[in-house]
C-alpha positions as CSV (number, residue, x, y, z in Angstrom):
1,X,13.4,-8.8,-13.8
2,X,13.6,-5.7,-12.1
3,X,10.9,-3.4,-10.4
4,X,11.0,-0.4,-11.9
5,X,7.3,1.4,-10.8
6,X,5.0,0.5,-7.8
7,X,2.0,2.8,-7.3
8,X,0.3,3.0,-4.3
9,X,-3.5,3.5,-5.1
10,X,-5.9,3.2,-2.2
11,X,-4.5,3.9,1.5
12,X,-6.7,2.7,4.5
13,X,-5.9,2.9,8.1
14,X,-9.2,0.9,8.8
15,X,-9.5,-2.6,9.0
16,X,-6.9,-5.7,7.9
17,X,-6.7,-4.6,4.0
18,X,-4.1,-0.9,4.1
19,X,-3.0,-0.6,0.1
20,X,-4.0,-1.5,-3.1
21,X,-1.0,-1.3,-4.9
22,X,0.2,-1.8,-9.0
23,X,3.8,-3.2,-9.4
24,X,5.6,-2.7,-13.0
25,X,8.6,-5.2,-13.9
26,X,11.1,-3.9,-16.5
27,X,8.9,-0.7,-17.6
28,X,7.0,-3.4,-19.7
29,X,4.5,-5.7,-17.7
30,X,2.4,-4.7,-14.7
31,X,0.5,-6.4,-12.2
32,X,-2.4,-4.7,-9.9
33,X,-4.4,-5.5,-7.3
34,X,-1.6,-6.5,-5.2
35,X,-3.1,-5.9,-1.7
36,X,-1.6,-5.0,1.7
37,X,-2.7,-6.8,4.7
38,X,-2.1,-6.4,8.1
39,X,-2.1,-10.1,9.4
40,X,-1.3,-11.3,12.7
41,X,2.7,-11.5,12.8
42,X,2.3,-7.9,10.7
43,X,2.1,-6.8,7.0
44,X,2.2,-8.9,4.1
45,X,1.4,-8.2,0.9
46,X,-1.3,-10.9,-1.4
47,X,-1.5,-11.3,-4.5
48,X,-4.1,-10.7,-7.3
49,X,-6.9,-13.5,-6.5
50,X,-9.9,-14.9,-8.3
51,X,-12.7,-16.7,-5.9
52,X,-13.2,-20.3,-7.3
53,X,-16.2,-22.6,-6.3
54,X,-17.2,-22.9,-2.4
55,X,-14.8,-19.8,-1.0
56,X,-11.6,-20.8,-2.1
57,X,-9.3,-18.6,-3.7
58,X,-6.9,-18.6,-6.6
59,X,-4.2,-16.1,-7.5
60,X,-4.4,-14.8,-10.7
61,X,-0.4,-13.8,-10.8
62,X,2.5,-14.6,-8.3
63,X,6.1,-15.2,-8.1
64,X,7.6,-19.0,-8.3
65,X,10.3,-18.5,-6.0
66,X,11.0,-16.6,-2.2
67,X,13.3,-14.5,-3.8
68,X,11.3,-12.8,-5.9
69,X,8.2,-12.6,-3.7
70,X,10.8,-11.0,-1.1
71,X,12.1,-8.2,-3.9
72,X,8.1,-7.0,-5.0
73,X,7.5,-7.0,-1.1
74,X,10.6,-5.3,-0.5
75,X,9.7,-2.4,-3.6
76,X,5.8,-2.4,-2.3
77,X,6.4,-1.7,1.5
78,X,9.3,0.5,1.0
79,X,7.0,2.8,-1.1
80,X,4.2,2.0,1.0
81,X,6.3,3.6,4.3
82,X,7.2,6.3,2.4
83,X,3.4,7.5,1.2
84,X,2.6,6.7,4.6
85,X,5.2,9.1,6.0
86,X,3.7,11.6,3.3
87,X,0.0,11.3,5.1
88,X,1.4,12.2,8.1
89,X,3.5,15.0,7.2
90,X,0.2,16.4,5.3
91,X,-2.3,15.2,8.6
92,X,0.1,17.5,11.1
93,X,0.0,20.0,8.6
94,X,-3.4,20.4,8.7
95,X,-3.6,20.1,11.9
96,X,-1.3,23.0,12.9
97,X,-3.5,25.0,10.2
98,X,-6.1,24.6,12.0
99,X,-4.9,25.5,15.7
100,X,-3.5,28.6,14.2
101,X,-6.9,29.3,12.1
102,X,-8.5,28.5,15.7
103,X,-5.7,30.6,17.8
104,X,-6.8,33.5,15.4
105,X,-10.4,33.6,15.8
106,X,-10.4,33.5,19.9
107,X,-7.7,36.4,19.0
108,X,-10.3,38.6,17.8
């Protein structure tokens, strides 16, 4: 089983819960609402849950073993880092738009 798409949907720099993210295994089966969470010891990623009864919760999908839960982390944050990366890049862009926009209008 391989992951061949993940797809970063909602980013958030606010609170515990940064991605909603979609994982697709072997171009043929996908799972969403794979979340990102910041936790204490940093980010981890939980799985598609269902609330049962008084609060407790159930996930809908997960891996059976470490190793596989480590290779869908491993595809999720590496695409994670790099859209993050991406936000920056666009965020100082903007910004330097504006300083020059800014610089240009005390110009005149």
């Amino acid at each position: 089983m391989q992951v061949t798409d993940v797809r970063i949907r909602k980013v958030s720099s606010e609170g515990k819960m940064k991605a909603i993210v979609s994982v697709t295994f072997d171009g043929e089966f996908v799972v969403h609402d794979i979340k990102i969470i910041e936790g204490q010891n940093g980010l981890f990623i939980a799985m598609p849950s269902r609330k049962m009864g008084e609060g407790d919760f159930r996930d809908i999908a997960h891996p059976i073993n470490s190793e596989t839960r480590a290779k869908i982390q491993d595809a999720i944050f590496a695409e994670y880092e790099k859209v993050c990366e991406e936000n920056e890049a666009k965020e100082e862009s903007e910004a330097e738009e504006v300083v020059e926009v800014v610089a240009e209008t005390s110009e005149i």
